[in-house]
N, C-alpha and C positions, 0 to 999 in steps of 0.2 A: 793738869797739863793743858796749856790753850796754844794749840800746834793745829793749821788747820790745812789738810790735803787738798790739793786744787784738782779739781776732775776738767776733762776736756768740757766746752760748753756745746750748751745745744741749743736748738730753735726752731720753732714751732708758732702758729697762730691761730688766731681764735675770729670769731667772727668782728668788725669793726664797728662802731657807730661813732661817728662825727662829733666833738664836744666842738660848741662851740667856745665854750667855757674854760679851755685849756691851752696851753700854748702851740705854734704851730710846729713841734717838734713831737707831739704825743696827739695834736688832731692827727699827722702825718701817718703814727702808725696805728693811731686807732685806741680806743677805752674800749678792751675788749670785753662784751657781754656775750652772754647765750640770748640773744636775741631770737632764737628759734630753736626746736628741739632735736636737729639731725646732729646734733653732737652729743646727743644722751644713748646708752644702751637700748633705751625700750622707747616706745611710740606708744600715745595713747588712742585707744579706742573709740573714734568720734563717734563712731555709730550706736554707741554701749550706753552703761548706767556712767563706764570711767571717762564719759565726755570730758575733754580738757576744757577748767575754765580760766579765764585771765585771774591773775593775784592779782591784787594791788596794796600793798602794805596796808596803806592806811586805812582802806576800807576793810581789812582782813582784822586789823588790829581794832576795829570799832564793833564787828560783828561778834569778835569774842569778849567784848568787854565784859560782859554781864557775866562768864564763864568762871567759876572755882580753877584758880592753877594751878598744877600742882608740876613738880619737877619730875624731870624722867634722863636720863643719860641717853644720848643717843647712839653709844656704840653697841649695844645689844640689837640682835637680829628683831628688827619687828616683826613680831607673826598676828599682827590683829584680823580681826573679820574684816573691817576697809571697808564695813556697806554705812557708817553715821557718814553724816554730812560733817563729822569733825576728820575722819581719817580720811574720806576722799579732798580734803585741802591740804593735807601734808605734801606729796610730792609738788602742789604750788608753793605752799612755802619754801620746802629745800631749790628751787629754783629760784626763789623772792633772794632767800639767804646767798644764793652763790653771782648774781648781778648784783648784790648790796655788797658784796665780801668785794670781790673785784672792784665796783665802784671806789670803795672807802680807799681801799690800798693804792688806786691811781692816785687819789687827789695826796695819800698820806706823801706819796715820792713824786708827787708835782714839783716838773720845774720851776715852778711861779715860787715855790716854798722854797726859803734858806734851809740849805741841808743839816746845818749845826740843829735845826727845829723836828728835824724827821726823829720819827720816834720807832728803833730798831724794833723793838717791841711789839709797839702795834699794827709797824708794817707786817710780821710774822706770825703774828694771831689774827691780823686778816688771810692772809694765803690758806691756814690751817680750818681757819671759818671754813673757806669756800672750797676746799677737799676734803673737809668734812661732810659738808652740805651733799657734796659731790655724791660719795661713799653712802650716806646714808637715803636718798635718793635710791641710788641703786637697790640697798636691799628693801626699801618700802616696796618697790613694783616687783623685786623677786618674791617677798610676801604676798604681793597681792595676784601674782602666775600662780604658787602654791593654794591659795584660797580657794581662784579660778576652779583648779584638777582638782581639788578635796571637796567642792560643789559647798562650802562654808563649812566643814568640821572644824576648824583650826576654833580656839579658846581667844575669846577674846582678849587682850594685853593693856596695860593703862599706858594708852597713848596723847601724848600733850603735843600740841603746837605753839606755839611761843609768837609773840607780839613780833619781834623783831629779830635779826641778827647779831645783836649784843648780848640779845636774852638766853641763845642758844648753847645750852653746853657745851665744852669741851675738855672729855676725861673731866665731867663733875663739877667744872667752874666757868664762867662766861667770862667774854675773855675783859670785863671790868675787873674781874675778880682775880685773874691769873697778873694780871697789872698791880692790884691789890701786893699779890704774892709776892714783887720785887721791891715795892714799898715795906714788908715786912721782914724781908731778908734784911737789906739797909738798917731796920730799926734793931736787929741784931747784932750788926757791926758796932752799930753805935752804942749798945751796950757791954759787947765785947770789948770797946775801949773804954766804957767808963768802969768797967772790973778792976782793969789792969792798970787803973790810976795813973794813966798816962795822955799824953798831949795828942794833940790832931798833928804829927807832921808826918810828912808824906810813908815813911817807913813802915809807922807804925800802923799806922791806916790799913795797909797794903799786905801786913801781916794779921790784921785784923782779919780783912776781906777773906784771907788766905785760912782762916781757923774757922770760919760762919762757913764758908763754901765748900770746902777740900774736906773738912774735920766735922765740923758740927751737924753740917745738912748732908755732907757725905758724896758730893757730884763724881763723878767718876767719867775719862771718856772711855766710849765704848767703841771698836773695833770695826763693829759689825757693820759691812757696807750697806748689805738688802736690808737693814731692819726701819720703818719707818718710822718705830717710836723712837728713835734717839734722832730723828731727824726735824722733827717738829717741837716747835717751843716750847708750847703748853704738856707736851709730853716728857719732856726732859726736864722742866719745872716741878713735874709730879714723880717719875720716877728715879730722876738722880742719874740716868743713865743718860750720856748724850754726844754726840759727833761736836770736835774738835770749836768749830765756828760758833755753834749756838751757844758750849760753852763760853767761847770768846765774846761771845752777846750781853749771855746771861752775866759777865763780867763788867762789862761795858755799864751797863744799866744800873747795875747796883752800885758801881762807882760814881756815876751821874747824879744818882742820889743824895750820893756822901758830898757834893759838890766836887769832885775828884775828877778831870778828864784823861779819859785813856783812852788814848791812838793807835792805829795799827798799819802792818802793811805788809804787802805778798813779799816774802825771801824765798829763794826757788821756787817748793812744790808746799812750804806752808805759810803760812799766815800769823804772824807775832804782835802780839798788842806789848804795851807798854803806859807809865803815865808820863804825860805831858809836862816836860821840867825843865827849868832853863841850865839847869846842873845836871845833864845827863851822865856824869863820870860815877855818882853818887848809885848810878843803878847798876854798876858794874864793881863794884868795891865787892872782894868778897870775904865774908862772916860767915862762920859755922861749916866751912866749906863752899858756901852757894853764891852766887851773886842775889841782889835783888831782878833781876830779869832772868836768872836763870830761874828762878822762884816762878814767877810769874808765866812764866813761856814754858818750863817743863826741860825735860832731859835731852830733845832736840839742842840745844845750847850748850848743851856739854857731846853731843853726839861728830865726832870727825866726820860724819858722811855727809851731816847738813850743811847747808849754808850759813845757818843762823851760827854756828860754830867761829864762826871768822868776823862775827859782829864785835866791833866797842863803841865806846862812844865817839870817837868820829866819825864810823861807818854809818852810826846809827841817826846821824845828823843827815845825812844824803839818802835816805831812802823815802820814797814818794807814799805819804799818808794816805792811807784808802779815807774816800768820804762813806757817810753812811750810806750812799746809795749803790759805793763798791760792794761796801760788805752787804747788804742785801742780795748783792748780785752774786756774789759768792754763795748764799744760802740757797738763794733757789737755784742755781749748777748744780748744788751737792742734791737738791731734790732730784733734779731730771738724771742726773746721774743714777741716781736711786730708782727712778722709778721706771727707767731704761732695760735698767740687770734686771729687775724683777720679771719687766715687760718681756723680756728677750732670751730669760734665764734656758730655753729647752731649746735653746738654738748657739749652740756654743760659738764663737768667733763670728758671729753677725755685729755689725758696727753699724752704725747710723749710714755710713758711707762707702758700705760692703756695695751696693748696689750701683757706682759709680765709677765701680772696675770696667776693663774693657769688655763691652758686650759680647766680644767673641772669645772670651777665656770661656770655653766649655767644663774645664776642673772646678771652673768656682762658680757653685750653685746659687750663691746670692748675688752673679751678677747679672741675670736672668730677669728681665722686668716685665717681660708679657703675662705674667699671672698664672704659669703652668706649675710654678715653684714657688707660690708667695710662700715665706716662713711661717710661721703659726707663734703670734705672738698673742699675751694678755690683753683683751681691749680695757680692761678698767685701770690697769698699770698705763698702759700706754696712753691713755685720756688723759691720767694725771702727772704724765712726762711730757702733756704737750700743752697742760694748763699751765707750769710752773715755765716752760716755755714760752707761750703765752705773756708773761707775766716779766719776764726778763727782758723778752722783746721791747716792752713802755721803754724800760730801763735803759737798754742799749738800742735803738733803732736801727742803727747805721752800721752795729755789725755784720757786715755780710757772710762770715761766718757761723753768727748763729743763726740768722736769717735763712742759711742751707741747711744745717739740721735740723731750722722748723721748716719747712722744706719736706724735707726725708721724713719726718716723723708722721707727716701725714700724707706721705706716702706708705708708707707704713699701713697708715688707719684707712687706706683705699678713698680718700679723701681727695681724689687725682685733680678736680679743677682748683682748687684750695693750693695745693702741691704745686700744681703749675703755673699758678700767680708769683705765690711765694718765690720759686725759685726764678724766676723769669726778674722778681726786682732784685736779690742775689745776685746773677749774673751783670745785673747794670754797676755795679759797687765793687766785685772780685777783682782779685788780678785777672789778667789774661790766661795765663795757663789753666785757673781754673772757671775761668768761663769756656773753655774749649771744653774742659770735662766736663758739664753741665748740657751744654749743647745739644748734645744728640743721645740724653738722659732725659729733658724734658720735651722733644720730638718724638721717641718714643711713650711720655706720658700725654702728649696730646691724642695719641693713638689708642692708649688705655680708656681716656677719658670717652672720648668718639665710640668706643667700641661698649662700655658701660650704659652708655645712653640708650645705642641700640637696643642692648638685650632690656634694659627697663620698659622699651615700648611693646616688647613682646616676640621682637625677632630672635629666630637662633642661629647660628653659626657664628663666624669670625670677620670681621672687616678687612678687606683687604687694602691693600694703595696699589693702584698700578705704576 
């Protein structure tokens, strides 16, 4: 079934660096890199053995040449000793990986590039790169705090570093390889139709796709809002299991293949592909019970409560075709979505925009922004609700609404001078009523931020305004 739920979107940012090299709508909001480490969990030790040093791919990539490689997965916790000169360059590489992850996927949904050329694909096994890199990052330096307390007891692990960000697994494949894996589905199809000693038109094709993908390799969508493996490409590639849009991806792509285009577009609250035909009546004819689109789209179609319900082929002519850089833009909401509820799961009814209630509702605990009541939320969920934010932001620039809940989310992450940028160019873009809300929301975060500064220089108490 490729039925895809639309979640509210969010927005979030990341640190900017100027390209020259790109047009003036993405220099505007910046090729976001980690250009510096205050957006990582942990800081390293300049004064230690874990002195940070600069990476630089290509000298990293020359120094291991002469090195035996061997492969390693990286979702296993590392517990190595961390004291060779090979394991203290890991957590440089996973930050090499996660500014090369972001880099590639800017230029892959460059405006300079014809969208028909964007490759749904590898815009999504770059995202997964760099929240991988993200994740495993994290537990490298949780490994190496546990080493620290153990005074070195931990067993040393066979830890690999890798040339490049291509090279680096994910769930066991890199993501040449997971690309590989839709060229091989395709060459399934194509077999599935030479069994059945029948011709290439579009029907049959489509019932093809429909026996390799649903029947033979077994995809299933999955339910599950918090789960992040059915959210990610390469994970739903490997287990079968996967939220509504990637399967509509995963569709997409293999149909690409076959030389087959298939289009889609938002109906209500999901997301309906189809293929691209000048006889649209032909996907409505119905056989065996089904139409060809209710095939294709799932029981939404047959369902009274949807939208998609009241589609034929006329309707189906007047609806506005998502390009690939909507559907991208769809996949990372359903991230931030995701990685909001995780972030925010032990605070029940907190919203992105819980804290923008009137400051003097005393009943409502989140609308409290002096910091006597901050929530208690996941900083490693919420990092990765504010990368994929981050990342939507290239996408949409000029939405000012997700521009406010990248905004809030790092408000959120206590990130107050960031917070007050962000919402400050939001408020230039909003309607008016919601720049009135905003207002005396980021006047009070000016007074957060002033007051954080304080206590970093060593004073205590509270700032006051007279």
């Amino acid at each position: 079934m490729v039925v895809v739920p639309l979640g509210g979107f969010c927005n979030q940012q990341l640190t900017s660096t100027a390209n020259t090299s790109t047009p003036m709508c993405l220099t505007n909001c910046g090729s976001y890199v980690y250009s510096d480490h205050r957006r990582f969990r942990y800081c390293f030790d300049r004064n230690g053995a874990d002195k940070e040093k600069k990476c630089n791919f290509s000298s990293s990539a020359t120094s291991r040449r002469g090195h035996k490689k061997r492969k390693m997965n990286v979702m296993p916790v590392i517990t190595s000793a961390l004291a060779t000169t090979q394991n203290l360059a890991l957590p440089n590489f996973y930050q090499e990986v996660i500014k090369a992850a972001r880099d590639k996927f800017t230029r892959e949904i460059s405006f300079q590039s014809r969208d028909k050329n964007i490759s749904l694909a590898k815009a999504l096994l770059y995202v997964a790169a760099e929240d991988e890199a993200f994740l495993a990052f994290n537990r490298e330096m949780d490994a190496r705090s546990l080493q620290n307390e153990r005074r070195g007891g931990l067993k040393a692990s066979d830890v690999q570093d890798w040339d490049c960000m291509e090279a680096m697994p994910l769930a066991g494949k890199n993501i040449k390889e997971w690309l590989a894996e839709l060229d091989a589905i395709a060459k399934e199809v194509e077999a599935e139709l030479v069994s059945r000693e029948i011709g290439c038109h579009l029907v049959e094709v489509l019932e093809a796709v429909n026996v390799v993908l649903f029947q033979l390799r077994g995809f299933k969508r999955s339910a599950g809002v918090v789960d992040s493996n059915c959210s990610y490409l390469h994970s739903v590639l490997s287990s079968g299991r996967g939220n509504a849009i990637l399967l509509s991806i995963i569709y997409i792509e293999v149909c690409r293949r076959l030389n087959l285009t298939i289009v889609g577009s938002r109906v209500g609250e999901e997301f309906l592909i189809w293929p691209q035909t000048g006889n649209p009546e032909e996907l409505f004819k119905v056989t065996s019970g089904h139409s060809l689109f209710g095939v294709v789209n799932g029981k939404c179609v047959e369902d009274p409560r949807s939208k998609a319900s009241d589609l034929n082929s006329n309707s189906l002519l007047g609806l506005e075709i998502a390009t690939n850089r909507d559907i991208i833009g769809i996949a990372l909401a359903n991230l931030i979505r995701l990685h909001w509820k995780r972030a925010s799961r032990m605070n029940h009814g907190l919203m992105l925009t819980s804290p923008l209630r009137p400051v003097h509702d005393d009943n409502d605990k989140y609308s409290k922004i002096d910091g006597s009541n901050f929530p208690s939320l996941r900083p490693q969920d919420l990092r990765l609700a504010v990368m994929a934010s981050e990342k939507l932001l290239i996408l949409q620039p000029h939405n000012w609404a997700l521009r406010r809940d990248h905004g809030m989310m790092l408000y959120f992450s206590r990130e107050y001078g960031e917070a007050v940028q962000e919402l400050s160019i939001c408020m230039a873009f909003a309607p008016e009523e919601e720049a009135e809300l905003l207002e005396p929301f980021v006047e009070k975060l000016h007074l957060l931020r002033l007051e954080s500064s304080w206590k970093s220089l060593g004073h205590k108490g509270r700032l006051t305004v007279p």
